[in-house]
PDB file with one MODEL, atoms N, CA, C and O in Angstrom:
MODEL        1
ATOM      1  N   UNK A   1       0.841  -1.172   0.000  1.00  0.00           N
ATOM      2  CA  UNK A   1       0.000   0.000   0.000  1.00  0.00           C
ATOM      3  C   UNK A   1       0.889   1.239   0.000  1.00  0.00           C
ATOM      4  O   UNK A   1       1.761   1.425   0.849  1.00  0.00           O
ATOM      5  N   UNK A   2       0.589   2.160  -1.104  1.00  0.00           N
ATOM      6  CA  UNK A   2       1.349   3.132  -1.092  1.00  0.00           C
ATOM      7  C   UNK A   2       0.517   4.460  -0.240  1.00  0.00           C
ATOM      8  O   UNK A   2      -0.668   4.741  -0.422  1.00  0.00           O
ATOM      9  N   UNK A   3       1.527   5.235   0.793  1.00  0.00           N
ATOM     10  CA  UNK A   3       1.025   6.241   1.654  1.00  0.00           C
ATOM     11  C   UNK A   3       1.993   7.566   1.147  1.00  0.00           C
ATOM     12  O   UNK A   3       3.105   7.382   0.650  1.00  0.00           O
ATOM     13  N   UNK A   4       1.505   8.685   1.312  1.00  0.00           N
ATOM     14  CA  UNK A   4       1.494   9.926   0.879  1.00  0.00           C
ATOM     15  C   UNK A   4       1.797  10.719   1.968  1.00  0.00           C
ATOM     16  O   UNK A   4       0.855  10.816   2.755  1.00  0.00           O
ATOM     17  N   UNK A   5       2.947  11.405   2.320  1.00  0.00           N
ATOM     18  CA  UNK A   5       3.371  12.169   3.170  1.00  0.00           C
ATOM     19  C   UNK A   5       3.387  14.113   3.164  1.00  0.00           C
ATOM     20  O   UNK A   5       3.874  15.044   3.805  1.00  0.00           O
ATOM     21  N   UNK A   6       2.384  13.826   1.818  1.00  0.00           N
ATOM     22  CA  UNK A   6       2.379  15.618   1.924  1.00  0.00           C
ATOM     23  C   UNK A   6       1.711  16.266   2.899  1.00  0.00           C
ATOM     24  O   UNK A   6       0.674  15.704   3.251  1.00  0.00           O
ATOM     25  N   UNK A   7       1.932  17.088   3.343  1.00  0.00           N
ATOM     26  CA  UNK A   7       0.886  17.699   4.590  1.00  0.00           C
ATOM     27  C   UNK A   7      -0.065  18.391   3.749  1.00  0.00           C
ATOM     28  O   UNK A   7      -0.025  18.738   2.569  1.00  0.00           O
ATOM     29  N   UNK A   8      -1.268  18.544   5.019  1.00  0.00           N
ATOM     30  CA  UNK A   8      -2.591  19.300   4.605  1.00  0.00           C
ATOM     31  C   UNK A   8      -2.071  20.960   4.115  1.00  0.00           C
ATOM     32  O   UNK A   8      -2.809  21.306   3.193  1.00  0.00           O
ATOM     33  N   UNK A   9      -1.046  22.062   4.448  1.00  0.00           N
ATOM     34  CA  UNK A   9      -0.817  23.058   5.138  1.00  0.00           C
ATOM     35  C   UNK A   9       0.361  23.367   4.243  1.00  0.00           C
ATOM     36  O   UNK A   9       1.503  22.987   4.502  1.00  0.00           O
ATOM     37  N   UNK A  10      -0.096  24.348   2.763  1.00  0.00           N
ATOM     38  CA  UNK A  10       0.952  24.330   2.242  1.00  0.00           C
ATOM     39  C   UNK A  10       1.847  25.320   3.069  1.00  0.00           C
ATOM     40  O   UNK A  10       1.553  25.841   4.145  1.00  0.00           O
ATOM     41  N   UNK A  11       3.304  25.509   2.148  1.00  0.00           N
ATOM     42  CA  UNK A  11       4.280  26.459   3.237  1.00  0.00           C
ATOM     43  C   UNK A  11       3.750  27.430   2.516  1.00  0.00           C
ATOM     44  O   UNK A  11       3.290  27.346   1.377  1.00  0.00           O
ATOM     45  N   UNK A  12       3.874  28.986   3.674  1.00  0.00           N
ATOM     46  CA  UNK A  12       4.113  29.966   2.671  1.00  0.00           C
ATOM     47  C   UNK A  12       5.748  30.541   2.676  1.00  0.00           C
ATOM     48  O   UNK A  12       6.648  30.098   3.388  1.00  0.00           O
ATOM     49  N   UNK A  13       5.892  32.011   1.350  1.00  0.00           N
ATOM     50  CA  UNK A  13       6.618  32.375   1.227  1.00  0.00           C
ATOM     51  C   UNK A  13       6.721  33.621   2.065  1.00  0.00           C
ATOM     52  O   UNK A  13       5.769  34.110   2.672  1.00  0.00           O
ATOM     53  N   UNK A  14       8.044  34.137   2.052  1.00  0.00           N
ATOM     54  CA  UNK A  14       8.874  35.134   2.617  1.00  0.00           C
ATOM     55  C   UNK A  14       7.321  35.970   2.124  1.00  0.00           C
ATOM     56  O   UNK A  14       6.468  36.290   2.951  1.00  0.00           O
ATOM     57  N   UNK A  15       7.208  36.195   0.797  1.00  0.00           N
ATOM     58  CA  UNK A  15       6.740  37.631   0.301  1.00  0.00           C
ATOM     59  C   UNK A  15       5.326  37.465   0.934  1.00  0.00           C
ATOM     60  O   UNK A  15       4.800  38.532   1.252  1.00  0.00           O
ATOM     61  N   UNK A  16       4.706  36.486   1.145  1.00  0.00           N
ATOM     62  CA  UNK A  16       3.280  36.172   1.716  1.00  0.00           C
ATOM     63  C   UNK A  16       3.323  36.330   3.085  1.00  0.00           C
ATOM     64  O   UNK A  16       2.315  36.734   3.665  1.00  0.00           O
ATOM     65  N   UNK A  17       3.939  36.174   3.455  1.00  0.00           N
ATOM     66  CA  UNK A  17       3.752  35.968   5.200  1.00  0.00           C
ATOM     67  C   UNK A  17       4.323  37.877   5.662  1.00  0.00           C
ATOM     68  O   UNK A  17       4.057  38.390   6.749  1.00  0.00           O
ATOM     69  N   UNK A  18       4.928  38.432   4.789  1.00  0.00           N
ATOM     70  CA  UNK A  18       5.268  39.642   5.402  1.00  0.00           C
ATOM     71  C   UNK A  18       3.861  40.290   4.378  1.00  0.00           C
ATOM     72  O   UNK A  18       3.655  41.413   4.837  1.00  0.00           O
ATOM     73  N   UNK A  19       2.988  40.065   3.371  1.00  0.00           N
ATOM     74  CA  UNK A  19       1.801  40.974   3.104  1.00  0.00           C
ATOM     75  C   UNK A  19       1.155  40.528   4.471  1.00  0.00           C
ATOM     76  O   UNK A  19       1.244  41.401   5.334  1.00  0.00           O
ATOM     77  N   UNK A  20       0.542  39.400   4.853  1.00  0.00           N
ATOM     78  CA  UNK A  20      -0.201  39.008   6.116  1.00  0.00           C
ATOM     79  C   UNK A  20       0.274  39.758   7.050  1.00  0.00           C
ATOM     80  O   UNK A  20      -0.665  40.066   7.784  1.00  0.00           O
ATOM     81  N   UNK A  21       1.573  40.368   7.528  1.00  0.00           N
ATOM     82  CA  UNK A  21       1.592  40.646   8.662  1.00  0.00           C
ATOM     83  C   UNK A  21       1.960  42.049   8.983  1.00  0.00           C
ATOM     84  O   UNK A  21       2.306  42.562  10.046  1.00  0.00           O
ATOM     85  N   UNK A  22       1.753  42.665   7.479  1.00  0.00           N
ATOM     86  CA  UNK A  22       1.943  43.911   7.466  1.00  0.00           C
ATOM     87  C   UNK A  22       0.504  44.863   8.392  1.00  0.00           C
ATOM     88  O   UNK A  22      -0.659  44.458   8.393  1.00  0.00           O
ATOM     89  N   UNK A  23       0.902  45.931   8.985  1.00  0.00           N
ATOM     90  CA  UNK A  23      -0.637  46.320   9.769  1.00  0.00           C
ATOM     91  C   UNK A  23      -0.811  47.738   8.649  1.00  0.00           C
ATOM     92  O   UNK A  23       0.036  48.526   8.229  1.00  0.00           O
ATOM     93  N   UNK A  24      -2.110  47.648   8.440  1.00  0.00           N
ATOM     94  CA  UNK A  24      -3.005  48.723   7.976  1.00  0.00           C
ATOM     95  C   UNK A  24      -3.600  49.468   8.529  1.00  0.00           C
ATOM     96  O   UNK A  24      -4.093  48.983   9.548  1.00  0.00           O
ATOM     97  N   UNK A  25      -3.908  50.840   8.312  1.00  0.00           N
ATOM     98  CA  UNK A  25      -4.200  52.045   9.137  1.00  0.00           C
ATOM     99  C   UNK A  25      -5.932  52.233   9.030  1.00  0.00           C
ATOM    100  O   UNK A  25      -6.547  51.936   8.006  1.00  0.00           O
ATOM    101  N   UNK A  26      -6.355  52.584   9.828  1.00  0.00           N
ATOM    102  CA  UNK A  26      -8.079  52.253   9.611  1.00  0.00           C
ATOM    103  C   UNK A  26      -8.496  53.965   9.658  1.00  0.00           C
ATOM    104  O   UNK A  26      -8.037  54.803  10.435  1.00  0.00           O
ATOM    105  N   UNK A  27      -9.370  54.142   8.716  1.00  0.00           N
ATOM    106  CA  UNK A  27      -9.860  55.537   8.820  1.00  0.00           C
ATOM    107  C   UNK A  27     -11.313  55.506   9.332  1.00  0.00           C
ATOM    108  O   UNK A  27     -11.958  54.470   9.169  1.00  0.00           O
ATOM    109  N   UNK A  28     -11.916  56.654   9.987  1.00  0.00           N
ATOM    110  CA  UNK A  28     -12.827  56.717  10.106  1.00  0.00           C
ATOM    111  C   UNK A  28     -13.510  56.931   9.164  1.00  0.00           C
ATOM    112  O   UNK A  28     -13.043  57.224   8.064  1.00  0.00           O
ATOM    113  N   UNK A  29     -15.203  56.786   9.506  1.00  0.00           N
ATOM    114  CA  UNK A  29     -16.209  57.222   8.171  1.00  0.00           C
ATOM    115  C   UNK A  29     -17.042  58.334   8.992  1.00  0.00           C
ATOM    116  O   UNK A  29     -18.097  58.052   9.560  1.00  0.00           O
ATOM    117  N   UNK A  30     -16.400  59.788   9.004  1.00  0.00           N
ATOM    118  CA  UNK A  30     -16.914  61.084   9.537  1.00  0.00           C
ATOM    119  C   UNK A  30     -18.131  60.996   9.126  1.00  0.00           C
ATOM    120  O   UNK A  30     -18.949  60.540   9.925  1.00  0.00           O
ATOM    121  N   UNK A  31     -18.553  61.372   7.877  1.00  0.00           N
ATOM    122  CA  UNK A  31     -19.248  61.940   7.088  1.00  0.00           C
ATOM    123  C   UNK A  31     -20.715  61.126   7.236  1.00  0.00           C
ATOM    124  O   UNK A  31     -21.841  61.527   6.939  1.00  0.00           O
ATOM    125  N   UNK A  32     -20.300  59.868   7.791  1.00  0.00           N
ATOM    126  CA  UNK A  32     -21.766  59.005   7.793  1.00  0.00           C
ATOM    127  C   UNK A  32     -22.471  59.338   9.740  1.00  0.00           C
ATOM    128  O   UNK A  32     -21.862  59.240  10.805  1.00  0.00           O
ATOM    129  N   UNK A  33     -23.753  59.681   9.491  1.00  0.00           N
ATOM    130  CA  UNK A  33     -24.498  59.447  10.756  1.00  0.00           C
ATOM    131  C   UNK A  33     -25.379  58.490  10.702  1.00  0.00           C
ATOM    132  O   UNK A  33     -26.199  58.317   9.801  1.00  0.00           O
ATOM    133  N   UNK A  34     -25.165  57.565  12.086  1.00  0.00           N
ATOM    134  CA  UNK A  34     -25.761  56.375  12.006  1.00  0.00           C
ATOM    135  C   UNK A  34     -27.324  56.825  12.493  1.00  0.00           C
ATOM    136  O   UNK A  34     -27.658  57.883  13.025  1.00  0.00           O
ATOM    137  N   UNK A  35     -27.892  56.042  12.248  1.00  0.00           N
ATOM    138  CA  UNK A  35     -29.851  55.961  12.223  1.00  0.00           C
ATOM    139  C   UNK A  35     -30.342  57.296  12.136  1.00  0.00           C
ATOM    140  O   UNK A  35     -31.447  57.600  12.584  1.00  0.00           O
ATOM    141  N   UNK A  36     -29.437  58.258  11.482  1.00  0.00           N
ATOM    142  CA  UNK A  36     -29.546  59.776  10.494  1.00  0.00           C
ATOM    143  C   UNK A  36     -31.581  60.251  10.500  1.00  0.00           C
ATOM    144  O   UNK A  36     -31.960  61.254  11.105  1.00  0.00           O
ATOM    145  N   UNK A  37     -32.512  59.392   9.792  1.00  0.00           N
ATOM    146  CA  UNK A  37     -33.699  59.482   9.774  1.00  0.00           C
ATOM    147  C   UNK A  37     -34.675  58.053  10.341  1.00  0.00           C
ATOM    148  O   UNK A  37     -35.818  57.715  10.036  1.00  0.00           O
ATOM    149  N   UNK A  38     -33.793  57.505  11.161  1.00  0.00           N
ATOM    150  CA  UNK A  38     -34.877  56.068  10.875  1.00  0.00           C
ATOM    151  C   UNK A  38     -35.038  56.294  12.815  1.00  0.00           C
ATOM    152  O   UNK A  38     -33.956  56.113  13.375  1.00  0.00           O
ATOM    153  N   UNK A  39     -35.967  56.572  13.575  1.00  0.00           N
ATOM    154  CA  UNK A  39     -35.763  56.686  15.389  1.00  0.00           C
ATOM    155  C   UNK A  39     -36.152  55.068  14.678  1.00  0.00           C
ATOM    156  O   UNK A  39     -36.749  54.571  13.723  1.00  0.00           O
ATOM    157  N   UNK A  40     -35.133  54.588  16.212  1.00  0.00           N
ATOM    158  CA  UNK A  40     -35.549  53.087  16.753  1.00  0.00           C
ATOM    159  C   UNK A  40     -36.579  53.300  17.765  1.00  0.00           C
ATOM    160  O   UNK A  40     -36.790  54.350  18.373  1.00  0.00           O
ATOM    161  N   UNK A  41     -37.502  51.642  17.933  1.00  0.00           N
ATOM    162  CA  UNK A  41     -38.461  51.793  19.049  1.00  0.00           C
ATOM    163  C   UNK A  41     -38.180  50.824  19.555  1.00  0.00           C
ATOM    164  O   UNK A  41     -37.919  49.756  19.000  1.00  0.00           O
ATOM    165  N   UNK A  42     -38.196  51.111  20.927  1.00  0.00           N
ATOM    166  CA  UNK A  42     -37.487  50.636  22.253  1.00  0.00           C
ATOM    167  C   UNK A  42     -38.326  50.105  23.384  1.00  0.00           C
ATOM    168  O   UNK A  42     -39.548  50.254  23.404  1.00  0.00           O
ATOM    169  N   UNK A  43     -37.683  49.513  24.277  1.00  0.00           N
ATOM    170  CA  UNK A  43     -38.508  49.136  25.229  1.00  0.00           C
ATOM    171  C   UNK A  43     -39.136  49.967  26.081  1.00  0.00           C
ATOM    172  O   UNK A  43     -39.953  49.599  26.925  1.00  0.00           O
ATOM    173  N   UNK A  44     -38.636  51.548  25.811  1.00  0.00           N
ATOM    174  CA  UNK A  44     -38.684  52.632  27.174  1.00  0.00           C
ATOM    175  C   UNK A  44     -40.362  52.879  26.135  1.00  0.00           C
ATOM    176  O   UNK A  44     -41.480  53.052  26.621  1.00  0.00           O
ATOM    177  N   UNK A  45     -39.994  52.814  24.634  1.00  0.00           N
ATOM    178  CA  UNK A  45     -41.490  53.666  23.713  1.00  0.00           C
ATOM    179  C   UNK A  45     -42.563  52.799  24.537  1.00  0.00           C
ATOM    180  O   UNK A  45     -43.408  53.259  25.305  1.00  0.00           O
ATOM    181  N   UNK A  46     -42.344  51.402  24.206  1.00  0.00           N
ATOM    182  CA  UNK A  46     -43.476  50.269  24.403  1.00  0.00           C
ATOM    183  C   UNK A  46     -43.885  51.035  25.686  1.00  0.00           C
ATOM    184  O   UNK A  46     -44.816  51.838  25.631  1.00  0.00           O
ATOM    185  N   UNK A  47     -43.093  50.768  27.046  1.00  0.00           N
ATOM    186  CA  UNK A  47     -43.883  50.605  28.321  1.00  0.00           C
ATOM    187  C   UNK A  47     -44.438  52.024  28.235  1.00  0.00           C
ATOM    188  O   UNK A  47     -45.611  52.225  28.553  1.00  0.00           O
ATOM    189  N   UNK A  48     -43.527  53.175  27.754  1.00  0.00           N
ATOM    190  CA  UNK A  48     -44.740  54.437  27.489  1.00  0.00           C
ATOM    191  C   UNK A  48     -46.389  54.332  26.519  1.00  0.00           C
ATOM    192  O   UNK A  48     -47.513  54.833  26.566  1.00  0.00           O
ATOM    193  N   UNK A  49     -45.751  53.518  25.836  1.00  0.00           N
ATOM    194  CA  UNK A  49     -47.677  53.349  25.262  1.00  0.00           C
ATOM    195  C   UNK A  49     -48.099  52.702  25.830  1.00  0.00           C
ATOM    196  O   UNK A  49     -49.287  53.015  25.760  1.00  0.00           O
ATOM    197  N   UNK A  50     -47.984  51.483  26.767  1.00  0.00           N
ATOM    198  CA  UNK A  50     -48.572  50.703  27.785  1.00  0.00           C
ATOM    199  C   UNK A  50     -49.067  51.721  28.815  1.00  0.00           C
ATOM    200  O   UNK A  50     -50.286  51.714  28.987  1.00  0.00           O
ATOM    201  N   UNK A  51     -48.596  52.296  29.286  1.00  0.00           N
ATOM    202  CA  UNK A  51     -48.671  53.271  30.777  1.00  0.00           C
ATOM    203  C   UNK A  51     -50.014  54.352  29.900  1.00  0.00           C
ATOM    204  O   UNK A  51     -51.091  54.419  30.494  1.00  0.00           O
ATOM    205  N   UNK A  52     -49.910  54.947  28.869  1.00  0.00           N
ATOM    206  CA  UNK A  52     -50.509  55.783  28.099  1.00  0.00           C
ATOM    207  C   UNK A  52     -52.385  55.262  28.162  1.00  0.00           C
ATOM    208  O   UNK A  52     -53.405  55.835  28.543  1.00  0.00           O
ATOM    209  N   UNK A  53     -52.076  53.844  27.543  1.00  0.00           N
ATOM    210  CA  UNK A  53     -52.978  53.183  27.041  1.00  0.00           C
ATOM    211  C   UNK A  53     -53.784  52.638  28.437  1.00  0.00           C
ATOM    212  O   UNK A  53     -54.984  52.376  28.515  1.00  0.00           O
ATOM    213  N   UNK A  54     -53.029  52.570  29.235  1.00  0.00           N
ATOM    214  CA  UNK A  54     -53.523  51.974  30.786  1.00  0.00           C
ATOM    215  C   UNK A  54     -54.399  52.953  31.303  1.00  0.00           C
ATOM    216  O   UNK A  54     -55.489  52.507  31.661  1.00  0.00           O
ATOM    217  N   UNK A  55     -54.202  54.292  31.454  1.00  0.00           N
ATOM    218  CA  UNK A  55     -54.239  55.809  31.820  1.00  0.00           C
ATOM    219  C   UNK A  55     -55.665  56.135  31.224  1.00  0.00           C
ATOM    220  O   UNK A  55     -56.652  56.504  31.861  1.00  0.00           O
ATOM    221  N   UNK A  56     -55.561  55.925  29.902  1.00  0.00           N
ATOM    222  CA  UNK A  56     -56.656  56.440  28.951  1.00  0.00           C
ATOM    223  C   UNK A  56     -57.895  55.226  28.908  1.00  0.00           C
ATOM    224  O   UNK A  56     -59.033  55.652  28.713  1.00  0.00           O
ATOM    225  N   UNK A  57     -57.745  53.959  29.056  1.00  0.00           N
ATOM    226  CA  UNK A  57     -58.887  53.435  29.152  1.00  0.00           C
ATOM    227  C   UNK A  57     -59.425  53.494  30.646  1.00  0.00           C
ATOM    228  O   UNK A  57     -60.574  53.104  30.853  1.00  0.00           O
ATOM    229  N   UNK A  58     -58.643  53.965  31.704  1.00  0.00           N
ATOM    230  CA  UNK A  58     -59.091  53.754  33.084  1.00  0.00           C
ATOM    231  C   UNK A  58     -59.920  55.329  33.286  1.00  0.00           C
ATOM    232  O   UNK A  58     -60.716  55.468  34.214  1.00  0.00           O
ATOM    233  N   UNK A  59     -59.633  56.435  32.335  1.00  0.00           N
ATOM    234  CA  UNK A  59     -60.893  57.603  32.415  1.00  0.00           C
ATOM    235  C   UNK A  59     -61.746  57.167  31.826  1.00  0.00           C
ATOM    236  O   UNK A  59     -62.811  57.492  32.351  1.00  0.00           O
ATOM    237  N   UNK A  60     -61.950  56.223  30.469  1.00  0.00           N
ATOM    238  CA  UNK A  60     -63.145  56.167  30.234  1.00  0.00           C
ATOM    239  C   UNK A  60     -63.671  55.722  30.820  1.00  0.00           C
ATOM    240  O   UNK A  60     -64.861  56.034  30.753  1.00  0.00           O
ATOM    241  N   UNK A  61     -63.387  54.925  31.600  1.00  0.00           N
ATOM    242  CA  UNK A  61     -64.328  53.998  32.249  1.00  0.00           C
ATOM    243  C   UNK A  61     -65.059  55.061  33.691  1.00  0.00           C
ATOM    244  O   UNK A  61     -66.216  55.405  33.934  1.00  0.00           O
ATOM    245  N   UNK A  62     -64.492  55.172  33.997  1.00  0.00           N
ATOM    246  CA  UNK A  62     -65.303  56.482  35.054  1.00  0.00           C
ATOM    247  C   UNK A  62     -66.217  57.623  34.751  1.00  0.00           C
ATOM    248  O   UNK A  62     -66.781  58.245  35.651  1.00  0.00           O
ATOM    249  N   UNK A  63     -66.425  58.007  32.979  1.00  0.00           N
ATOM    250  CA  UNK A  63     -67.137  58.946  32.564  1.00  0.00           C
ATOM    251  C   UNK A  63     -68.534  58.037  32.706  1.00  0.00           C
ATOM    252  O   UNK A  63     -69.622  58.526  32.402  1.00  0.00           O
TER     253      UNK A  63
ENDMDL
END
């Protein structure tokens, strides 16, 4: 039976292993504002329309 000794894991080269380990400079993105037009709704909105909605059916009921 013939067996095969190549590894899984080729080598790399000099020129590969110094692009990988070169570090890159990260810029910010100024110019973008995040959720700009979109409001999120939250747990604080909900329990305010709960409390709202609690409030307003408990006068009608007394008229």
């Amino acid at each position: 039976m013939k067996t095969s000794t190549v590894g899984i894991v080729t080598p790399i080269n000099k020129d590969e292993l110094k692009e990988l380990l070169t570090e890159t400079k990260e810029t910010l993105a100024t110019g973008i504002l995040a959720n700009a037009g979109n409001p999120t709704f939250g747990a604080v909105d909900l329990w305010k329309l709960r409390k709202t909605n609690k409030t307003t059916s408990s006068l009608r009921r007394h008229i």
